[in-house]
C-alpha positions as CSV (number, residue, x, y, z in Angstrom):
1,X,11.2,-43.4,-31.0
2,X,11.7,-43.2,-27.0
3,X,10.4,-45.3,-24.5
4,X,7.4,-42.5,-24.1
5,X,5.3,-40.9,-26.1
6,X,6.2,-37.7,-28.5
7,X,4.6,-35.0,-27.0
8,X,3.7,-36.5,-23.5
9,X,1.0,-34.1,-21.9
10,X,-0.4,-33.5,-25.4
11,X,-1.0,-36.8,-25.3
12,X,-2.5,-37.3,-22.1
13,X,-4.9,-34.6,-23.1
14,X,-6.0,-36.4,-26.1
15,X,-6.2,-39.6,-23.8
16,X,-8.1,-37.9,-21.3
17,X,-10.4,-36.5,-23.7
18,X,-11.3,-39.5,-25.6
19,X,-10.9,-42.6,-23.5
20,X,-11.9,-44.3,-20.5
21,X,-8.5,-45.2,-19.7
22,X,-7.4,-44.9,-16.0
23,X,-5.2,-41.8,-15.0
24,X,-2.8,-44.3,-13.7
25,X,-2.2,-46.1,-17.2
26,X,-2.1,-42.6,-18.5
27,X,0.3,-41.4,-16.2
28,X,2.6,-44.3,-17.1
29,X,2.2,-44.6,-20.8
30,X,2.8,-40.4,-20.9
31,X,5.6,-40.8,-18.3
32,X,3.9,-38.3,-15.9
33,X,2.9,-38.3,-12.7
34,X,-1.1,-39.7,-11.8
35,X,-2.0,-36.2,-10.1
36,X,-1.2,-34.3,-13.1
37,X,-3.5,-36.6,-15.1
38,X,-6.0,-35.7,-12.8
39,X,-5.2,-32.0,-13.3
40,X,-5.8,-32.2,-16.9
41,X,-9.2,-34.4,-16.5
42,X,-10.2,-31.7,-13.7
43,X,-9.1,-29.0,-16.5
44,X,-6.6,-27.3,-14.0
45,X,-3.4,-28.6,-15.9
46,X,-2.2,-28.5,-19.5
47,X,-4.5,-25.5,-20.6
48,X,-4.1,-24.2,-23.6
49,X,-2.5,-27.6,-24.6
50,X,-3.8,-28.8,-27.8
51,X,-4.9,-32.6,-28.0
52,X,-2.5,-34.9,-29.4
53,X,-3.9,-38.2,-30.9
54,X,-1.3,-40.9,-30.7
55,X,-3.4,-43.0,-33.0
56,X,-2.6,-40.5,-35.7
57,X,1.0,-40.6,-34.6
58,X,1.3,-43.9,-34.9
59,X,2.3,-44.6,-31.1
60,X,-0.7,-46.6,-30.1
61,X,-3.4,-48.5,-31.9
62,X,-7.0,-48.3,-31.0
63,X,-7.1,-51.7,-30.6
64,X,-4.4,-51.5,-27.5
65,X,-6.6,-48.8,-26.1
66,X,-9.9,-50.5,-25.9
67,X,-8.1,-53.5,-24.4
68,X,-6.9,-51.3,-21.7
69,X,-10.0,-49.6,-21.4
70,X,-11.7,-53.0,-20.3
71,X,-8.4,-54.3,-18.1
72,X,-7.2,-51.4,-16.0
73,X,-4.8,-53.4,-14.3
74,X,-3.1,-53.5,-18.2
75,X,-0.2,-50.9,-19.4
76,X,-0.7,-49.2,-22.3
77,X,2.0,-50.4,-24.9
78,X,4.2,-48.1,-27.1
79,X,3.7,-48.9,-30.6
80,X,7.0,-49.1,-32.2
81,X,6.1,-50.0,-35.9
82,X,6.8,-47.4,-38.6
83,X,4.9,-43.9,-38.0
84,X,4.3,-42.5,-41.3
85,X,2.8,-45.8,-42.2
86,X,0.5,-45.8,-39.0
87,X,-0.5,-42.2,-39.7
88,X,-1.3,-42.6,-43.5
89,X,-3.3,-45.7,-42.5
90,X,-4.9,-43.8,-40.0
91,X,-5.7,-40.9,-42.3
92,X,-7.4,-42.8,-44.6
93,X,-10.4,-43.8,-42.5
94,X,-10.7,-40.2,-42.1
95,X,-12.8,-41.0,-38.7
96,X,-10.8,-40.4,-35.2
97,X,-10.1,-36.4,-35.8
98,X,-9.5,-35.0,-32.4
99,X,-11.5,-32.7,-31.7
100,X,-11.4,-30.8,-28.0
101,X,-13.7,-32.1,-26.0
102,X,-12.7,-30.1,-22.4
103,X,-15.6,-28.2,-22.1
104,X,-18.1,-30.8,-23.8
105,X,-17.7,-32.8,-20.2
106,X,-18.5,-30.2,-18.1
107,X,-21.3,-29.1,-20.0
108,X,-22.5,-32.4,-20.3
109,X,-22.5,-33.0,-16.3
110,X,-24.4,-29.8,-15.9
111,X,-27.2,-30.8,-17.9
112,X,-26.7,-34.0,-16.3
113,X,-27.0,-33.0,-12.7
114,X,-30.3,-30.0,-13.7
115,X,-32.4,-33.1,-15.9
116,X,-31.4,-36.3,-14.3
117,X,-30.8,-35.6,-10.6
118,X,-30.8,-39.4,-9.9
119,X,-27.7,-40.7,-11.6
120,X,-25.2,-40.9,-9.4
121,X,-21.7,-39.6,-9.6
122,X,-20.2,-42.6,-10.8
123,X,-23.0,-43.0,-13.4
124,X,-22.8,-39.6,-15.0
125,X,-18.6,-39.7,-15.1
126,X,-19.2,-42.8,-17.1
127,X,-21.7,-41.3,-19.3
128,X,-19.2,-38.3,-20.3
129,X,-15.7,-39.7,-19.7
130,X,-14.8,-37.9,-16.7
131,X,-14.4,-38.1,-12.9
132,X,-16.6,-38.6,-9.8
133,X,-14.4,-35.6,-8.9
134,X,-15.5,-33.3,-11.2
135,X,-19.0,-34.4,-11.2
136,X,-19.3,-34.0,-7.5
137,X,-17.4,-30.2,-7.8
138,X,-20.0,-29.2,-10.3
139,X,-22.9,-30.3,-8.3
140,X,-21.6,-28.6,-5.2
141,X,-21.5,-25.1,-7.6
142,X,-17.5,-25.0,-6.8
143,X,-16.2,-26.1,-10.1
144,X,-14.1,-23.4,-11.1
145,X,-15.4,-22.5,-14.2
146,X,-19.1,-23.3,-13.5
147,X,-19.9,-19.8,-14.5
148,X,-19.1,-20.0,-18.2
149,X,-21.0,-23.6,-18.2
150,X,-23.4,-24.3,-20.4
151,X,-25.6,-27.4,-20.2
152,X,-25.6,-30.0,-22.9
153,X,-26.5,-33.4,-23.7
154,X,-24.2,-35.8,-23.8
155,X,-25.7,-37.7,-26.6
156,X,-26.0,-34.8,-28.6
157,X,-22.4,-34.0,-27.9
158,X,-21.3,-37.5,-28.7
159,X,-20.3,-38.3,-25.5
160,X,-22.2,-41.6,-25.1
161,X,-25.3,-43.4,-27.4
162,X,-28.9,-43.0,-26.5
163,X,-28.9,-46.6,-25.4
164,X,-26.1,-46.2,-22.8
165,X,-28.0,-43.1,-21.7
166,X,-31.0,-44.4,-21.3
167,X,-29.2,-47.8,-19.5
168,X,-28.1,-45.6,-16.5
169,X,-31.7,-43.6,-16.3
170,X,-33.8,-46.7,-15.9
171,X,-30.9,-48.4,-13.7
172,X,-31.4,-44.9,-11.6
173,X,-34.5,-45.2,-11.2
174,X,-34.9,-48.5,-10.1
175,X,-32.3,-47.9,-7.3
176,X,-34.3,-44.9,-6.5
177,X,-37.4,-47.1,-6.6
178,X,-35.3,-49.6,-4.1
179,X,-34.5,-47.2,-1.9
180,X,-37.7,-45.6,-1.4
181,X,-39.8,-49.0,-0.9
182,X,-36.9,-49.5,1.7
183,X,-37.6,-46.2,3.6
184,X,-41.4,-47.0,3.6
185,X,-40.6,-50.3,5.3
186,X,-38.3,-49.0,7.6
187,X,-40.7,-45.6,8.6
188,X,-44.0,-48.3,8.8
189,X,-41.8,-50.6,11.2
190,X,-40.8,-47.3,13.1
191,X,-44.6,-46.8,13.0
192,X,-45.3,-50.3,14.6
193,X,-42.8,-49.8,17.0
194,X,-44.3,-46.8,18.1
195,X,-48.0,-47.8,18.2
196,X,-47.0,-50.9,20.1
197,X,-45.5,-49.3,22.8
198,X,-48.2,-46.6,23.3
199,X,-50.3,-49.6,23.8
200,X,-47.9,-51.3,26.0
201,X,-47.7,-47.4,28.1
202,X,-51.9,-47.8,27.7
203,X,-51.7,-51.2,29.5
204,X,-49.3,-50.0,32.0
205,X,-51.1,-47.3,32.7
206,X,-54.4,-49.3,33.2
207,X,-53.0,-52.0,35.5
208,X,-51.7,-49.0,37.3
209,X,-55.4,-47.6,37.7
210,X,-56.9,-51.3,38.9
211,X,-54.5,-51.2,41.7
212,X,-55.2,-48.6,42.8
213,X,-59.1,-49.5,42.7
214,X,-58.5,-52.6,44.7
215,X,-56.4,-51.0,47.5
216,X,-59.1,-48.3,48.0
217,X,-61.4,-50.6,47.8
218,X,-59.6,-52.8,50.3
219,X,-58.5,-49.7,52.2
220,X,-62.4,-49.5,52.4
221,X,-63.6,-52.7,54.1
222,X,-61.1,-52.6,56.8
């Protein structure tokens, strides 16, 4: 086995599609370059490229993938233990079959953006496994194949539990909630300000009329 992968941007597909890896650990475990990665994510390279799992191949464990999914400062590690063995082991759980999940994101974002307006970018690329990138392109309406978007729920699709859903809602909400108590205070001190100085104007403007009493009035008795 070589120091990369077998089948590199097959791999990165797969890696793309079904981990929260970074595309920088991507990039190095697949020996490509971190734009590329990005490419595929953003579904502008690799098409037509069918997903690779190199769990089934036997080059990485899942273990070593959830570790790196918690530490991205880690490097993905190439396993180098007998592949046919991996792969029958693998088989037997009959659980991790790739399945494409390019469009699933997209869709998912969609339905996303049209139900759930307040999650944030980075919130909803969580949710689905993708990028701020591609969540902010699809809001905008430039994603480049919006047109043949359908939207889906992510929960539905598999792309994250109902807990972990519902997590980012209430946590959008209360920020939402945060920031709207915060504009209220800001537009009733902007209020204050305001009313304070007409008053002080008001008070201005009366001195100004009292003077002018007293020097007629003093204009007057001489």
């Amino acid at each position: 086995m070589s120091d990369g992968p077998f089948m590199p941007k097959a791999t990165a597909v797969w890696l793309v599609q079904n981990t929260t890896l970074s595309f920088k650990q991507i990039a190095n475990f697949c020996n490509l370059h971190e734009l590329e990665i990005k490419g595929i994510a953003d579904g502008d390279v690799a098409k037509g490229i069918k997903a690779y799992s190199p769990i089934l191949a036997g080059q990485l464990t899942r273990e070593e993938i959830d570790v790196c999914s918690k530490d991205k400062e880690r490097s993905l590690k190439l396993n180098k233990k007998n592949e046919d063995v991996l792969v029958s082991q693998e088989r037997k759980k009959a659980k991790y079959t790739p399945l494409s999940k390019r469009k699933d994101r997209p869709d998912s974002i969609l339905w996303l953006v049209k139900n759930f307006s307040q999650l944030s970018d980075g919130q909803i690329a969580k949710l689905v496994g993708s990028t701020k990138g591609t969540v902010s392109l699809i809001k905008k309406r430039t994603y480049w194949n919006l047109s043949s978007l359908t939207p889906k729920d992510p929960v539905i699709l598999n792309l994250c539990s109902q807990l972990q859903f519902e997590k980012a809602v209430e946590k959008a909400n209360r920020r939402v909630a945060r920031e709207k108590k915060l504009k209220e205070k800001e537009a009733k001190a902007e209020k204050a300000k305001v009313e304070e100085s007409k008053v002080e104007e008001s008070k201005v403007e009366e001195s100004k009329v009292e003077e002018s009493k007293v020097e007629e009035s003093s204009g007057q008795e001489q």
